[in-house]
C-alpha positions, 0 to 999 in steps of 0.5 A: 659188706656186699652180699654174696647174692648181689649178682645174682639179684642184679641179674634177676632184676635187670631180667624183671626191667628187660621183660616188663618193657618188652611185654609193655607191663609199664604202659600207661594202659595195658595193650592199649585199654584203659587198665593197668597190669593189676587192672588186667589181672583182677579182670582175668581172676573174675572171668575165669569163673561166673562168681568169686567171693572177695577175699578169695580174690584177694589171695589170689592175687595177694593184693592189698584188701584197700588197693583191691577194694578201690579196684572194685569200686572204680569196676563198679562205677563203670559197669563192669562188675557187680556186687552182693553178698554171699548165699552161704556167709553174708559177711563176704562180698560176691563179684561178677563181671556184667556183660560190659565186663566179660567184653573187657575182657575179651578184648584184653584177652585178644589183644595180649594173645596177639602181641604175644603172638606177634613177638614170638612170630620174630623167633625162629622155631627152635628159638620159640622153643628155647624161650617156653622151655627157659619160661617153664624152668623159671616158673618150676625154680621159683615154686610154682606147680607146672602143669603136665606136659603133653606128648605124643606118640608117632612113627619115625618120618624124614629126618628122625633116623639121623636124629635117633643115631645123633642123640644115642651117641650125644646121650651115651658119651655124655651120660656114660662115657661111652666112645664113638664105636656106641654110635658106630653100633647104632648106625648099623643097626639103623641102616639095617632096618631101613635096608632090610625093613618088614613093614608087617613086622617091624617098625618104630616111633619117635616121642615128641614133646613140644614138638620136637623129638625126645624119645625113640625105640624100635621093634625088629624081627629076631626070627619068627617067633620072637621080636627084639625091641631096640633104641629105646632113648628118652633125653633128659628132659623128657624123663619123669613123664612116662615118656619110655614105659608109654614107648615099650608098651606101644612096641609090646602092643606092636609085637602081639599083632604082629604075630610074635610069641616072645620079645627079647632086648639086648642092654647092660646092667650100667642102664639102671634107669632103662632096666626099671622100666623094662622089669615094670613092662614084665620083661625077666633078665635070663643072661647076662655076662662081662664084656669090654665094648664101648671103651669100658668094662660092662655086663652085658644082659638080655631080657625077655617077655611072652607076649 
């Protein structure tokens, strides 16, 4: 009887088959060294720290203890690593690369870093992309802790306000069904701060995370007393990072040295996930009402702060 999982396991397996001959894990040496895979990772585990006892090493690595232990013996006859027993527990084993080894290592480490580089050199930029976010997704699926992401805070620049109404009508139909009259919305709004812009009062930002734009929200003049934030967005897979708090806080930040006494907002209740981080930023909902916009029935609500 045929598994109900047997396509997705050959799928997986044809990928491990794919990958492993396009990173040449399967040569005869590694990057052109004398080590093997294993070879190359028992090395990296010792040079990311200046003594690692064995048994740690081994769980780490999850290798065999009598595979590992003809690893280290072989690193030892050629003067790679060193061996002696722990100061705190005599019983275990302590391993240190030598000299010769910390050069084996930067060699390995060199060399893989530029035939990494050299294969993602024939992708272009959005396809690099496409392939760490497809790598991190992997990793996240299959269990592994990813690490933090970075992100970055900047004003809008050549290209990003197209963006801004791209992505509010994209998010808004997808997420909301909202219909094209949204995006129609947005454009004004856009073209009216390029038009009609105070660079004293008023400006914008753009998210970017793995160098490309995930995130927006604007601060504009309402009169003179009060500023309206507007746009925030943040895409799908940007969320979680405290990607729009750090945006409404950078247009809070804005608005006080700008001069204003208050900043109000203008969104509907059917934003649960935006209304959050607005109440945590200490806005107040003081009205709100039922209209038809969008090609839906919503309840309209403006939020205000003292800033």
């Amino acid at each position: 009887m045929t598994s109900p999982l047997a396509p997705e396991a050959s799928a997986v397996r044809d990928f491990n088959r794919f990958y492993t001959r396009i990173i040449g894990a399967l040569d005869e040496g590694l990057v052109r060294t004398p080590f093997s895979l294993t070879d190359a990772r028992v090395v990296y585990e010792l040079a990311q720290r200046p003594a690692t006892e064995v048994p740690a090493l081994r769980r780490e690595l999850a290798l065999d203890p009598g595979y590992l232990s003809r690893i280290l013996s072989r690193f030892a006859a050629d003067g790679l690593v060193e061996r002696s027993q722990s100061p705190v527990d005599a019983r275990r084993q302590v391993v240190t690369l030598t000299e010769a080894g910390r050069a084996a290592y930067a060699q390995l480490n060199e060399r893989t870093q530029t035939e990494i580089e050299a294969l993602l050199a024939g992708l272009s930029v959005p396809d690099r992309k496409r392939l760490v976010e497809a790598m991190r997704t992997i990793r996240g699926v299959l269990g592994e802790a990813v690490p933090p992401r970075a992100y970055l805070l900047r004003p809008v620049g050549p290209g990003d306000l197209g963006w801004v109404v791209h992505r509010h009508g994209v998010r808004y139909a997808e997420e909301y069904g909202w219909d094209v009259t949204f995006e129609s919305l947005v454009a004004r709004i856009v073209a009216e701060y390029v038009d009609q812009r105070d660079p004293g009062r008023e400006e914008a930002w753009i998210a970017e995370l793995d160098g490309a734009p995930v995130g927006c929200v604007f601060c504009v003049r309402r009169d003179d007393e009060v500023a309206q934030l507007r746009l925030l967005l943040v895409e799908p897979e940007a969320r979680g990072l405290g990607i729009g708090s750090r945006l409404v806080d950078e247009c809070l930040r804005f608005a006080r040295r700008a001069g204003y006494r208050e900043i109000m907002l203008w969104t509907n209740d059917v934003l649960a996930e935006a209304r959050r981080i607005y109440e945590k930023a200490g806005f107040e909902l003081r009205e709100q009402a039922p209209h038809h916009s969008f090609g839906h029935d919503l309840v309209e609500q403006t939020w205000w702060r003292r800033l």
